[in-house]
C-alpha positions, 0 to 999 in steps of 0.5 A: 471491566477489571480485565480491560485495561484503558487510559481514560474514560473514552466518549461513546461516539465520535467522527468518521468518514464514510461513503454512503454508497459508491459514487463517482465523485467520491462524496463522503459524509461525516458521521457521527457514530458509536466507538467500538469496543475490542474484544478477545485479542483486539485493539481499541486505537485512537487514530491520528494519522491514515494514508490514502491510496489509490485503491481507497479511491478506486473502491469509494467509485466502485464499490466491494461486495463485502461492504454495508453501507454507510462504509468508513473508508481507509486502511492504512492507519497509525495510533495509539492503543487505549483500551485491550483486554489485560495481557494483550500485546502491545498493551495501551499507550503504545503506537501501531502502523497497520493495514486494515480488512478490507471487508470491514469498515475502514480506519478513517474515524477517530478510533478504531479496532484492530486485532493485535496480531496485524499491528506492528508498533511504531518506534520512537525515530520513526514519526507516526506520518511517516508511519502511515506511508508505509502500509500499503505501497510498502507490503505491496512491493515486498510481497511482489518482490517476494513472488518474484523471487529476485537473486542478486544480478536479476534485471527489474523491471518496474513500471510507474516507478514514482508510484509508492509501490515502485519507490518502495520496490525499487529500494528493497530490490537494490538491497536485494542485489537487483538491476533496476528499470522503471519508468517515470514522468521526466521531472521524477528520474532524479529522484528516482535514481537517488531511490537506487534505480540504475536506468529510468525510462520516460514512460511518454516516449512513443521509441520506449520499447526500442529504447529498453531493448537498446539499454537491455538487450536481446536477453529480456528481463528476469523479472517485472513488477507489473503496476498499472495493468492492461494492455501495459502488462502485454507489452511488458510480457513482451519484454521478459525473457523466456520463463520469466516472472511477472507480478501484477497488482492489477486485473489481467488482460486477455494474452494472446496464446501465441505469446503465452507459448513464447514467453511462458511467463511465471504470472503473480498476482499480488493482493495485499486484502487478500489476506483478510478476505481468506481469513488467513490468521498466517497471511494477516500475521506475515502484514505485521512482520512486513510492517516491522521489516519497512519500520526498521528500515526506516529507523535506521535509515535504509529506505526513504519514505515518500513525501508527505502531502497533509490532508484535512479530516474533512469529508471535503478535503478527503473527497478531493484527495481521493479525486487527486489519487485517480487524476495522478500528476503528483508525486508521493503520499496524502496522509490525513491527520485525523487526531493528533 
């Protein structure tokens, strides 16, 4: 054991969160289970805070091929190193924000491992539940951004901008010299005009689309970030100029051929597991550079991070917080503290 380094001694099991096979009312299970241990250039973290997403929820309904049940969910976590092999980087004691395989058991437990090349470390000004805000909406929106290939002066169009994806998207695009259209429930446009947006739509309005089109123009859109997917992503297509570019985090719907002619649309598919499920070591290395990229913003101040609904490390209370995530109806993100 002399090349391991560790705080203390650690127990040998502990508790975790898991589905023992997808259900459609997200009935988890507490288990108590083996701590695993890190080898070669993994990460032993104790976990003290995991954010949820809507993805989690989706998957403990449906299921993914990849996983073995009983499955831990979660993938957005936040701890601190207690045990890695000497001269691994960071070394123990210091605390990371990443986002886990989606192949593998998920992160709600109380430890975990992680391969030190996908973390990113926390700095001081930045609170380890602010930290597991950013994970998954925050990649998400940079990866779209990135695919959309925005120039100072483009119009984007975000839908569901209240969402965490679009809170964070609209952010980074103001910094990118962006015009920004979204659309939200009523009582969200003050908030996100404050995130920077400079037009916010209602997206319950049946005169929607004349109404972008009155504020727009005749020109279209230059780019869209696409989050909610299906017949949406039609109508959003319809509101691009030609050669535009649409990125879309959602499976995509049957286009009619007409308007793929007359549109010609640049289409992006943004899949932020997909950098594990390719076993991409580059694509698993830029998560830890876009982890460092929104910590330091939100040190410094550059972005404002979601607001923070506290959870319970319960099977209970998490059940319902998955529930919550599909039903919508609130505004920013569930973190459960699992330790800490």
């Amino acid at each position: 054991m002399s090349h391991i380094q560790q705080t203390t001694d650690l127990p040998s099991t502990m508790r975790a969160l898991a589905l023992i096979e997808p259900n459609d009312a997200i009935a988890l299970s507490e288990l108590s289970v083996p701590v695993p241990s890190p080898e070669g250039n993994e990460l032993l973290v104790k976990v003290e805070y995991v954010g949820l997403n809507h993805g989690d929820a989706n998957f403990a309904k449906q299921g993914f091929c990849k996983w073995h049940y009983p499955h831990v969910l979660g993938h957005d976590a936040v701890g601190v190193v207690v045990q890695a092999n000497k001269g691994v980087f960071p070394g123990v004691g210091a605390r990371v924000v990443w986002h886990a395989s989606l192949g593998d058991q998920g992160v709600l437990s109380e430890y975990t491992t992680v391969p030190n090349y996908a973390v990113s470390v926390v700095p001081d000004n930045v609170s380890p539940a602010d930290a597991a805000t950013l994970p998954c909406s925050g990649m998400t929106a940079l990866i779209a951004l990135d695919k959309l290939q925005l120039s100072e002066g483009d119009s984007l169009f975000i839908d569901a901008g209240a969402g965490g994806v679009g809170q964070f998207a609209i952010q980074f695009a103001k910094q990118r010299g962006a015009t920004v259209f979204t659309t939200a429930s009523k009582h969200n446009h003050k908030l996100l005009k404050q995130l920077g947006a400079d037009v916010v739509f209602d997206y319950k309005d049946p005169k929607l689309e004349d109404k972008i089109r009155r504020e727009l123009g005749p020109q279209g859109f230059d780019a869209v970030l696409d989050c909610i997917g299906g017949d949406t992503t039609i109508r959003n297509v319809e509101l691009m100029r030609f050669c535009g570019r649409i990125a879309c985090l959602n499976e995509l719907p049957k286009f009619e051929q007409e308007l793929m002619f007359r549109r010609a649309p640049n289409i992006g598919i943004v899949s932020l597991g997909g950098a594990w499920l390719a076993n991409s070591l580059c694509a698993q290395q830029k998560l830890s550079f876009m982890g460092n990229l929104l910590l330091d913003n939100a040190a410094r101040g550059e972005i404002k991070l979601p607001q923070i609904h506290a959870v319970d490390f319960t099977a209970e209370a998490v059940s319902a917080a998955l529930n919550k995530q599909l039903a919508g109806g609130f505004t920013g993100k569930q973190v459960v503290q699992v330790s800490g």
